[in-house]
C-alpha positions as CSV (number, residue, x, y, z in Angstrom):
1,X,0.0,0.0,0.0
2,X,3.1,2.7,0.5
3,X,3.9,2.0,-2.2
4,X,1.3,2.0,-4.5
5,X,0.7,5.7,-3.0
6,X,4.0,6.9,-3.2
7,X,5.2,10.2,-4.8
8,X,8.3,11.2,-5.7
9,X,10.2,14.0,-4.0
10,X,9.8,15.9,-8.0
11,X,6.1,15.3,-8.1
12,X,5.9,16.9,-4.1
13,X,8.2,19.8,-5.2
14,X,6.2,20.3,-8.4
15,X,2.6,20.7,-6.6
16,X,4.8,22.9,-3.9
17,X,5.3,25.1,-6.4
18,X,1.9,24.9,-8.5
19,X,0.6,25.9,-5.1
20,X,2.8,28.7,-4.5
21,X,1.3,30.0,-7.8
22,X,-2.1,29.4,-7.0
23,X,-1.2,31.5,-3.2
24,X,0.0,34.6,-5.8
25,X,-3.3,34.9,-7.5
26,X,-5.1,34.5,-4.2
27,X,-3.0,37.1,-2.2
28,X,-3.2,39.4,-5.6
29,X,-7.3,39.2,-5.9
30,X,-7.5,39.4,-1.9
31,X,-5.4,43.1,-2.6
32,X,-7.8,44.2,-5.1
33,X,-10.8,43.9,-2.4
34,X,-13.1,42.9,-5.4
35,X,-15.3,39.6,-6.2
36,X,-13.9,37.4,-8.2
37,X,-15.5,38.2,-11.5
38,X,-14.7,41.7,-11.0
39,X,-10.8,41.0,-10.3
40,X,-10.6,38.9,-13.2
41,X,-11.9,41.6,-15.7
42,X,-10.4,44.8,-13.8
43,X,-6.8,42.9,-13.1
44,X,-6.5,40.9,-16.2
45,X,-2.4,41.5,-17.6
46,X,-1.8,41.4,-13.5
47,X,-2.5,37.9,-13.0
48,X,-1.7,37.1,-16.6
49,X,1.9,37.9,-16.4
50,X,2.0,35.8,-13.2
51,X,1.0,33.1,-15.1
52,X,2.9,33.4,-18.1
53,X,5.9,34.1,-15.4
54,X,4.7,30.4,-13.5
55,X,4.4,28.6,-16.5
56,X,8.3,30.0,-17.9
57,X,9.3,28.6,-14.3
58,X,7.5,25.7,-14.5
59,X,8.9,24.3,-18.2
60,X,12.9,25.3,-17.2
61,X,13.0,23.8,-14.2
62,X,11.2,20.4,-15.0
63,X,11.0,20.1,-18.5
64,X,14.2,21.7,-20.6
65,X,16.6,22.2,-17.8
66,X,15.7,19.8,-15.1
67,X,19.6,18.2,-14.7
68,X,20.9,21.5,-13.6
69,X,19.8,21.6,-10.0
70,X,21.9,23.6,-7.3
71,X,19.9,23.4,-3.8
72,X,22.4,26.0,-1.7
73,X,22.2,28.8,-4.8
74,X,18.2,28.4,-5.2
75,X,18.3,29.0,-1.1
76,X,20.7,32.2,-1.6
77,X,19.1,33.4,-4.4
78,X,15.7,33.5,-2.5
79,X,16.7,35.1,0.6
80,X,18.6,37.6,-1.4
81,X,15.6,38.6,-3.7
82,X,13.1,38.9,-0.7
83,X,15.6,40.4,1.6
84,X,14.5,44.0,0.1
85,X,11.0,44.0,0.1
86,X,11.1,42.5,3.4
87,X,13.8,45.3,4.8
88,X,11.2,47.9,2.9
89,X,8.1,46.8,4.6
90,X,8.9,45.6,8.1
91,X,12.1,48.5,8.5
92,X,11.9,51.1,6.7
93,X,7.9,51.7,5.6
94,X,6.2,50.2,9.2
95,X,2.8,50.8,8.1
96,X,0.2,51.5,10.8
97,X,-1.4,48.7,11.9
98,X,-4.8,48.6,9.7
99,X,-2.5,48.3,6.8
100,X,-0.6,45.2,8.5
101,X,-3.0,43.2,6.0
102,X,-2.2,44.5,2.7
103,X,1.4,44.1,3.4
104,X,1.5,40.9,4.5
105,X,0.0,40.0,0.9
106,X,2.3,42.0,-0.9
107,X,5.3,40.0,0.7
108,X,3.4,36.6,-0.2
109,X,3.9,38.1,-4.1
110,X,7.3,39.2,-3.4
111,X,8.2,36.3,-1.7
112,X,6.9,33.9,-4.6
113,X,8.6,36.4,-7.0
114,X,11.7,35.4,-4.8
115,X,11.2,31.8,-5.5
116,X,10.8,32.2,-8.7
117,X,14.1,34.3,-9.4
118,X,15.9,32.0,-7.6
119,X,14.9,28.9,-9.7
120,X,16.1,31.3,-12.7
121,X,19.5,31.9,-11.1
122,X,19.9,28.4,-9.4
123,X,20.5,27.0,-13.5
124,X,21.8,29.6,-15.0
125,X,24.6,29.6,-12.7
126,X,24.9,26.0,-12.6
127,X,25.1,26.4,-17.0
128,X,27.4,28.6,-16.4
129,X,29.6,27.3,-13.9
130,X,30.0,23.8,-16.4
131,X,31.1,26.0,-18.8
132,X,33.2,28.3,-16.8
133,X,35.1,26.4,-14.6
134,X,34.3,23.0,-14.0
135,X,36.7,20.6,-14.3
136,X,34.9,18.2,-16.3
137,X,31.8,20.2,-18.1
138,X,29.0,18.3,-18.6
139,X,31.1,15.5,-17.4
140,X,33.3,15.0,-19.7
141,X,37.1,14.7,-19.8
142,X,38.8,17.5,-21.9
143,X,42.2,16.1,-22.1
144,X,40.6,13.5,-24.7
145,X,39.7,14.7,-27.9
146,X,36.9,12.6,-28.4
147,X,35.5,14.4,-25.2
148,X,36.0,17.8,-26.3
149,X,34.2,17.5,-29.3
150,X,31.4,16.1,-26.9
151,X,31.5,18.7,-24.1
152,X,31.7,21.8,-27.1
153,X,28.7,20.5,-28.9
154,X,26.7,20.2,-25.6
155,X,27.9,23.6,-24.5
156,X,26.9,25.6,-27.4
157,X,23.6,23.7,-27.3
158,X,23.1,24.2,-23.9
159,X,23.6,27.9,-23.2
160,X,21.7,28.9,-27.0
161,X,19.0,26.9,-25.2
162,X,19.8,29.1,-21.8
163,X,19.6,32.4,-23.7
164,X,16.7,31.8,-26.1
165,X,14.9,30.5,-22.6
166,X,15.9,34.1,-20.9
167,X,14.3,36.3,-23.5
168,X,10.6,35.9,-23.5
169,X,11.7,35.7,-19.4
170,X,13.1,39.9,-20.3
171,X,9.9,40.2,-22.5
172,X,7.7,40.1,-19.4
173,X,9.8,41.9,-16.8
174,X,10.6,44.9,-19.4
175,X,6.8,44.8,-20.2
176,X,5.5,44.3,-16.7
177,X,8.4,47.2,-15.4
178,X,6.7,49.5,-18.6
179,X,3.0,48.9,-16.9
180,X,3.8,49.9,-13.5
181,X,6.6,52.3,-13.7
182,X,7.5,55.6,-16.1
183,X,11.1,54.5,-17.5
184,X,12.6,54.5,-21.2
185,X,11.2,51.3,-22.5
186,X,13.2,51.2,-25.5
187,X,16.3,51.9,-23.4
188,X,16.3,49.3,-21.4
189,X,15.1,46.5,-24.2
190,X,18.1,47.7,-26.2
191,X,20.3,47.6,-23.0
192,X,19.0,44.4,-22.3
193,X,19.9,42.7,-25.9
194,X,23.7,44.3,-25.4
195,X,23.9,42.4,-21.7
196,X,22.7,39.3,-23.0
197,X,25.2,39.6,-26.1
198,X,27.8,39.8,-23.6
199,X,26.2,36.8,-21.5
200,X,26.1,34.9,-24.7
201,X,29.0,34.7,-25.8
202,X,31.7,35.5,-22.6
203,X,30.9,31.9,-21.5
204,X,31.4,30.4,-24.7
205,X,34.8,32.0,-25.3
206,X,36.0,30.9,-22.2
207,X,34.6,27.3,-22.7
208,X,36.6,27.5,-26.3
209,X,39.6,29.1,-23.9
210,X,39.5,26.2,-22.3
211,X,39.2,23.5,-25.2
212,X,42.2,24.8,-26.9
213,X,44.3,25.0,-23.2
214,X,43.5,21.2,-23.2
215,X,44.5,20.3,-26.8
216,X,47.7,22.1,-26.9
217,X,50.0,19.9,-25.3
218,X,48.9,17.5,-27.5
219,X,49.4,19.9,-30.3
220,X,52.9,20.8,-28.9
221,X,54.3,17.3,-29.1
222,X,52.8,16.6,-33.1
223,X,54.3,20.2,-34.1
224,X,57.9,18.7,-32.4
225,X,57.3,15.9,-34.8
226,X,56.5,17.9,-37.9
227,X,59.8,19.7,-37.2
228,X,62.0,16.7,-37.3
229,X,60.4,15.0,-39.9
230,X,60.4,18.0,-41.8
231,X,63.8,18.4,-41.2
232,X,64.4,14.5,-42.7
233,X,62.4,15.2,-45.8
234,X,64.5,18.7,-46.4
235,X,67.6,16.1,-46.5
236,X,65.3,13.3,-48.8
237,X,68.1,13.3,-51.6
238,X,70.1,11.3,-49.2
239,X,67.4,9.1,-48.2
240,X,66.1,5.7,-50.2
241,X,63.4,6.0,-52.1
242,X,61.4,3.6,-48.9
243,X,62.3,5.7,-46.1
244,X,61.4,9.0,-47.9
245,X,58.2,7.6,-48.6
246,X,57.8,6.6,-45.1
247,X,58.7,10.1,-43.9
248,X,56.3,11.9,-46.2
249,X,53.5,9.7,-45.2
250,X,54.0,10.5,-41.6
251,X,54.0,14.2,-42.4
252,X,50.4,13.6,-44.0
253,X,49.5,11.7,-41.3
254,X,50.4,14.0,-38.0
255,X,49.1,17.0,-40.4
256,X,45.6,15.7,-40.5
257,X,46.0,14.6,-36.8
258,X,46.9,18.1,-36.1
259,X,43.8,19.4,-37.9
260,X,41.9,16.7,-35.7
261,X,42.9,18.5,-32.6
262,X,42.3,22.0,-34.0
263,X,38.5,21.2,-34.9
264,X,38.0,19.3,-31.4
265,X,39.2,22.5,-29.6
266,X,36.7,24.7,-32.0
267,X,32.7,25.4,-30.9
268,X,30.2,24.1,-33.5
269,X,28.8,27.1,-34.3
270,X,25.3,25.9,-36.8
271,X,22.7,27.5,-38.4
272,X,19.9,25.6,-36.7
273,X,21.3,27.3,-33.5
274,X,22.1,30.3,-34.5
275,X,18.6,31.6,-36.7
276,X,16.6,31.3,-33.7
277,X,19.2,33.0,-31.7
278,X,19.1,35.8,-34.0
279,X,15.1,35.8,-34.2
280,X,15.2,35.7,-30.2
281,X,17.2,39.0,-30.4
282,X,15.6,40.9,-33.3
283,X,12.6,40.2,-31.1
284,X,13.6,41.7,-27.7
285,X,15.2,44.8,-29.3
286,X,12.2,45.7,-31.6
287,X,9.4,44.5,-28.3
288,X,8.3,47.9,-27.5
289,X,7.4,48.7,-31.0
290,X,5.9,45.3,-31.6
291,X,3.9,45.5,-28.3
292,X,2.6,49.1,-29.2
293,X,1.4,47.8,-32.6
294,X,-0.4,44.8,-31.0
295,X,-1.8,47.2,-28.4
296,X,-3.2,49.7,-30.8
297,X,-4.8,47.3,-33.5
């Protein structure tokens, strides 16, 4: 019988969060002070982009990046995003004691908002880190070339995957920023496809960095060859015919070796990565236009 009603610790930690999501609606409709029907026509994009927002959550962490879990940086990414609005409400505003209520259910949003950021950070650090500095990224062993070509084709698939995941996830906090705040829209969705230019691709170089460190004692050792046997074919005449033969097949042989290890320490960059990359961006810098033309038709 316990085990026919057993549940996994995923399955617990997905309705956890469903339920946290289903708390943010109720703490934003008991805010409004309205009946339900009224809430959902009067507060419609409010608890829209909190769904949208759950349902990004939702698909990274069990659905496209579910292997990249790190417990302690979800925990300090949480207290670190609540901290403020915490600090604000219970330090520095104090409101009187009527209005106790209302900000107890604005830190239930914050505090879900928390949760939320902190599953965003929790694998984008991990991603990062394996490309970074990990000693074997995505477990494998860079000192083999066989490896390398492995661990470059799963980085550059992995972090394209990252970033295309992160801008619909800018979409809604540049647009949800736009509805309740007066800032330069444009600015910041232009600023925001320069930082994640620089996200892109600083990881990958340093993942290619690392690639070519690995190959190049192995590409030390076949240049030493080349050298000698390049010497010995500069001196063929006094060869036979056999051992010049020999020598020059060698030469062919440690040249196409040596291209071997260049293209195992290169990133595959592909078109079938790359076009919706480049969609992804022409679509965050041109949002506020797009958004404005949706809006007004």
């Amino acid at each position: 019988m316990k085990e026919r009603f057993y549940i996994s610790p995923e399955k617990k930690e997905r309705v956890a969060l469903s339920f946290l999501a289903v708390v943010q609606l109720w703490a934003l409709w008991a805010r409004s002070y309205l009946y339900p029907l009224l809430f959902f026509t009067h507060f419609t994009w409010d608890y829209s982009l909190r769904l949208l927002f759950f349902l990004l959550i939702y698909t990274g962490r069990y659905h496209i990046f579910r292997e990249y879990r790190r417990p302690g940086i979800l925990a300090a990414a949480f207290m670190t995003g609540f901290a403020g609005p915490f600090s604000f409400y219970l330090i520095f505003s104090r409101p009187p004691g009527e209005e106790w209520y209302l900000a107890g259910l604005a830190l239930i949003d914050y505090a879900v908002l928390a949760v939320y950021y902190g599953i965003i950070i929790e694998f984008v650090v991990a991603i990062t880190g394996e490309l970074w500095k990990k000693e074997k990224p995505f477990g494998c062993d860079l000192t083999l070339p066989g490896q390398r070509f492995f661990a470059a084709e799963k980085g550059v698939t992995t972090h394209v995957r990252l970033t295309l995941y992160l801008i619909p996830l800018l979409c809604l906090a540049l647009y949800a920023l736009h509805t309740r705040y007066l800032f330069d829209w444009i600015f910041y969705s232009h600023a925001a496809v320069i930082l994640l230019l620089l996200f892109f691709f600083w990881p990958l170089l340093r993942l290619q960095a690392r690639l070519r460190e690995a190959a190049a004692p192995e590409r030390q050792v076949i240049a030493e060859k080349l050298n000698r046997l390049y010497l010995r074919s500069c001196a063929a005449s006094s060869l036979p015919p056999s051992s010049a033969a020999g020598c020059c097949e060698e030469i062919i042989t440690l040249c196409i070796y040596h291209d071997f290890l260049l293209s195992s320490a290169a990133l595959p960059w592909r078109w079938d990565n790359l076009l919706p990359l480049i969609g992804g961006f022409l679509f965050l810098f041109s949002q506020p236009a797009l958004a404005r033309l949706f809006l007004t038709s």
